[in-house]
Every structure is written in structure tokens, then in C-alpha cells.
C-alpha positions in Angstrom: 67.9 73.9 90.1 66.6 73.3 93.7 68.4 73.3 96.8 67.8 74.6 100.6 68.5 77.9 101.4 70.5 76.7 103.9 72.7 74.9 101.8 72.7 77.9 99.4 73.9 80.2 102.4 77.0 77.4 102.8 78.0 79.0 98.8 78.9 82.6 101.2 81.2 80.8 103.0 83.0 78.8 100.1 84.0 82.0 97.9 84.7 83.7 100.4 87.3 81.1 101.4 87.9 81.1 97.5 88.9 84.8 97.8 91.1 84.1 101.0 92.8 81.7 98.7 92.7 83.0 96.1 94.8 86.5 97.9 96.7 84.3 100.2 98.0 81.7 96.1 98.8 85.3 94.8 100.8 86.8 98.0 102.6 83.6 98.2 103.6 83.4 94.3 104.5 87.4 93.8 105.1 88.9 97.9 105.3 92.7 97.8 108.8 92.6 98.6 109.7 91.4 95.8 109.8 94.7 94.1 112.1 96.6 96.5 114.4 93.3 96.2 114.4 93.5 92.4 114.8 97.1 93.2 118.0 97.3 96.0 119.4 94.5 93.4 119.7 97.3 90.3 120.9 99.8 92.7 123.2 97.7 94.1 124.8 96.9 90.4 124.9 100.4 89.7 126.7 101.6 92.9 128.8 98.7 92.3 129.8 99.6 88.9 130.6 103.2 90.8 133.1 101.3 93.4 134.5 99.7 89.9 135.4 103.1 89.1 136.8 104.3 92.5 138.7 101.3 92.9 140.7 101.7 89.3 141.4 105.1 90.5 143.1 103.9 93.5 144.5 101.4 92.3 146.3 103.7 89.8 147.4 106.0 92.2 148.9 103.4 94.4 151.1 101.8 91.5 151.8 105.7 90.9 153.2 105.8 94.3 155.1 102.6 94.0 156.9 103.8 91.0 157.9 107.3 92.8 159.0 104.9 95.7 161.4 103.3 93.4 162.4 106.1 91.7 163.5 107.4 95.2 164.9 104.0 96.1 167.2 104.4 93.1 168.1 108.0 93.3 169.2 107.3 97.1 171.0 104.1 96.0 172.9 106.4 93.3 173.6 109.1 95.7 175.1 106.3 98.0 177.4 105.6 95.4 178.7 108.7 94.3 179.2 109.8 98.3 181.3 107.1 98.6 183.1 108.1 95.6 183.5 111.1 96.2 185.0 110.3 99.6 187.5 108.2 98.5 188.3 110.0 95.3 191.5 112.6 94.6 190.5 113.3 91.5 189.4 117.1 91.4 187.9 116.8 88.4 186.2 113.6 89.2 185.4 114.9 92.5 183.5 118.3 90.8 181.7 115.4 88.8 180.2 113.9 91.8 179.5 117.0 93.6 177.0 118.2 90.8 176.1 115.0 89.7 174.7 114.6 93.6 173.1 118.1 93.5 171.2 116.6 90.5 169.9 113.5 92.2 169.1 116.0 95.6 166.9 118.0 93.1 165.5 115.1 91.2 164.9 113.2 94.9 163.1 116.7 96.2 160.7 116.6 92.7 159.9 112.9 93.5 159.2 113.6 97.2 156.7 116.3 96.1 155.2 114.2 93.5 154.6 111.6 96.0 152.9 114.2 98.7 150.5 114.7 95.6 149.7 111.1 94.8 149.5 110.4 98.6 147.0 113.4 98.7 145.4 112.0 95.8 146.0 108.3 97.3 143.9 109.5 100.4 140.8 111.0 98.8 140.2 107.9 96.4 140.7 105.4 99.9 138.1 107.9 101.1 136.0 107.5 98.4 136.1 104.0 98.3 135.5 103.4 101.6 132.3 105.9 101.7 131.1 103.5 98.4 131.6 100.5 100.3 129.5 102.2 102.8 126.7 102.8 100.7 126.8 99.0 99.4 127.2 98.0 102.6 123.4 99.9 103.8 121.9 98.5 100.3 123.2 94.6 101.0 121.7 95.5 104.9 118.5 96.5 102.9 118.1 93.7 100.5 118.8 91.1 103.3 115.8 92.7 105.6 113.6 93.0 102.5 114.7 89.5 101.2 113.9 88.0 105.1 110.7 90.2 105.1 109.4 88.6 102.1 110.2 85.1 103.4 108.1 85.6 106.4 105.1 86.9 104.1 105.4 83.8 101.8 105.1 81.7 104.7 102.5 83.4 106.2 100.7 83.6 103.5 100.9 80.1 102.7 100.1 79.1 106.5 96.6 81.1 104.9 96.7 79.3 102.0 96.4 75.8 103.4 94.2 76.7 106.3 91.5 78.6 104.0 91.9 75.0 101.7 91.2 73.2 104.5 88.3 75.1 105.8 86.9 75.0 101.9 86.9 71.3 101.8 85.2 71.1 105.0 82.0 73.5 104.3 82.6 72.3 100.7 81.7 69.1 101.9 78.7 69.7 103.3 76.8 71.6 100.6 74.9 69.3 97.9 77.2 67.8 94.7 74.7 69.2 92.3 75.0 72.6 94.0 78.2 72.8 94.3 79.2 71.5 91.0 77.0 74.7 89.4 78.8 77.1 92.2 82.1 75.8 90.5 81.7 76.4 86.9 80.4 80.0 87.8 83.3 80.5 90.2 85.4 79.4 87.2 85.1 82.5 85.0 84.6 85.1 88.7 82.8 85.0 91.8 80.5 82.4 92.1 78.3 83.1 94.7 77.5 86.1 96.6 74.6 87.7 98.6 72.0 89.6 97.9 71.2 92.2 100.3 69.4 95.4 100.1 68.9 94.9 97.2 72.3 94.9 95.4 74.3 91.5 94.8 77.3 91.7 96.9 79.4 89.4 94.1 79.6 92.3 91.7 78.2 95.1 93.9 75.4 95.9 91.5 71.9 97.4 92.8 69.2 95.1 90.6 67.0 96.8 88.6 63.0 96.5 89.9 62.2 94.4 87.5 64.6 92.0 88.0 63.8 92.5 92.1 60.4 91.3 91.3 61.8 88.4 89.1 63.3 87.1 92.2 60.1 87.8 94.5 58.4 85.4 92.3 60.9 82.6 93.3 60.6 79.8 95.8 63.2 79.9 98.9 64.6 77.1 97.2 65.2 78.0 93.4 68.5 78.7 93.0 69.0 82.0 91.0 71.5 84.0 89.3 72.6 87.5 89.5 71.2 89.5 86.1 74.5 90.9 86.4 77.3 88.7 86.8 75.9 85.5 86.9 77.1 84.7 90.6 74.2 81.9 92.3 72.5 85.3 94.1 71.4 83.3 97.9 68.4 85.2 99.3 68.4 86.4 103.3 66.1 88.3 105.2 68.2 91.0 104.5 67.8 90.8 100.5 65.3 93.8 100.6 62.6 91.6 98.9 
């Protein structure tokens, strides 16, 4: 195949808008945030499995103290009763009755009293806990939302890439020959289509060409279009080639 090395030279300048668009498709499809989202999200599940926990425990330890409320509810409600009995009764007997029955209910109210300055003890550490839990879900949601926003804004940059490196291509694209660029496409297919050569290595595959295959390409016109003997990129010639 023949073409000008001027048109040859225009090759450069499509891959490497390929390769901008190329990074630019891949950045947009799979952002690098994406990770530490994927990443705050299993965290988040686990520490949230954690409040789970912490919240049960609570939970429990509130109904505990609802129930020791109502038990000393009840025991004042009895001890109401009997005092009134007891004022009003002449029964000694009766009245002896009520007297230890309301010792009883003094003891039993004093045990329920210090059973509830446990639970509320115990009540306080697990609000404590919960609240430091919520704290840490609270700096992982913070996370995820900057990491989630982050990766937005390199999506759409990258896309803003995207479409102005596919722009650009179709421009120089348009101005090298069909032929030419029909052979740079096929290659570009399977790799790097095109790439320089320059002292003496071909800057598609980064290969330094054997002298053999250097004097191969001294023996072609300026407008042969030849391949890299190494990766089969269309290898455009410069004054800088080292030939």
C-alpha cells in the first residue's frame, strides 16, 4: 500500500485519540470510586448489623425497666391500700397483718428500686453505645455520599473526554485517505494500530527493531506503508526514525 507520509503522520494523531478514548470509555464505564463505594457499602451492612445488636440490647433493657416500673406502680398501689386499712381498722390482729404485710411491700419496693438503678445503669451504657454506632454509620453514609458524588464528577468528566476525543477523531479521521485508514482500522482492531518509529524502536509496542529489519525499512520508499516486525502497528517514518 502507498500513501503520503503526510497522511501516514495523520495515523499518530488518530490512535492516540483512540487511546484518549479508549481511557476516557473505560473511566466512564468502571470510575475508580467505585471500589471504595462497593466498599463503605459492605462496611456499612456490617456496622449496621452491629447497631442490630445494640439496639435489641436496649430495647430489652428498656421493657426491663418498664416492667420494674410496674411492679413499683403496683407495690405502691398495694401499700396505698393497706395504709388506709390499717388507718381505719380496730382490729389488732388485722392491724399486725397490715403492718408486716407493708414491711413486705417496703422491702420488695427497696429490691425493685435497686434493680431498676441497675437496668438504668445498664439502660445508659447501651443508649451510649447506640448512639456512638450511629456515629460511626453516620461518618460511613458521609463517606459513601462524597465517594458516590466524587465518582459522578469523574464519569462526567470523563465522558466530556470521551466525546471531545470522538470528535477530534472524526475530524483528523476525515482527512487521512479511505484505503489508509481502512488498513489503520483492522490493525487497531486487535491493538494499537499505528505508532512511530523513532530511534529506532516502534513507539506502538516499545520494541527496538532488530538491524535487519532497520535495513528492511531503509530499503522502502517514503511512501510505502510498512508494518512493525513486531506488533504489526502501520510503523510511519520521521526524521527522527534513526534510519
Amino acid at each position: 500500500m502507498k500513501a503520503r507520509p503526510a497522511d501516514q503522520l495523520l495515523l499518530i494523531e488518530v490512535a492516540s485519540l483512540d487511546a484518549t478514548i479508549r481511557s476516557a470509555d473505560h473511566q466512564r464505564r468502571n470510575p475508580a470510586q467505585t471500589a471504595r463505594v462497593n466498599e463503605l457499602l459492605a462496611q456499612r451492612q456490617s456496622e449496621s448489623a452491629v447497631l442490630t445488636g445494640l439496639l435489641g440490647e436496649r430495647d430489652d433493657a428498656r421493657a426491663e425497666l418498664g416492667r420494674l416500673e410496674s411492679d413499683v406502680a403496683l407495690v405502691d398501689a398495694r401499700a396505698a391500700r393497706d395504709t388506709e386499712r390499717l388507718a381505719s381498722t380496730s382490729n389488732v390482729k388485722e392491724a399486725q397483718g397490715l403492718e408486716h404485710e407493708l414491711e413486705s411491700l417496703a422491702k420488695r419496693k427497696s429490691d425493685l428500686e435497686d434493680a431498676e438503678l441497675v437496668i438504668m445503669e445498664r439502660l445508659e451504657t447501651a443508649d451510649a453505645a447506640v448512639a456512638a454506632q450511629e456515629a460511626v454509620i453516620a461518618e460511613i453514609n458521609a463517606a459513601g455520599a462524597q465517594a458516590s458524588s466524587d465518582g459522578k464528577a469523574a464519569v462526567a468528566a470523563a465522558t466530556a473526554t470521551w466525546e471531545a476525543a470522538t470528535r477530534d477523531r472524526e475530524a483528523v479521521a476525515a482527512r487521512v485517505p479511505d484505503d489508509l485508514l481502512a488498513a489503520y482500522d483492522r490493525i487497531a482492531a486487535r491493538g494499537v494500530g499505528a505508532g512511530l518509529l523513532r530511534r529506532k524502536a516502534c513507539e506502538a509496542c516499545h520494541m527496538v527493531l532488530s538491524g535487519t529489519d532497520l535495513q528492511t525499512l531503509r530499503q522502502a520508499a517514503p511512501d510505502d506503508v510498512v508494518m512493525c516486525p513486531e506488533c504489526g502497528a502501520i510503523l510511519v517514518r520521521t526524521d527522527e526514525s534513526g534510519l
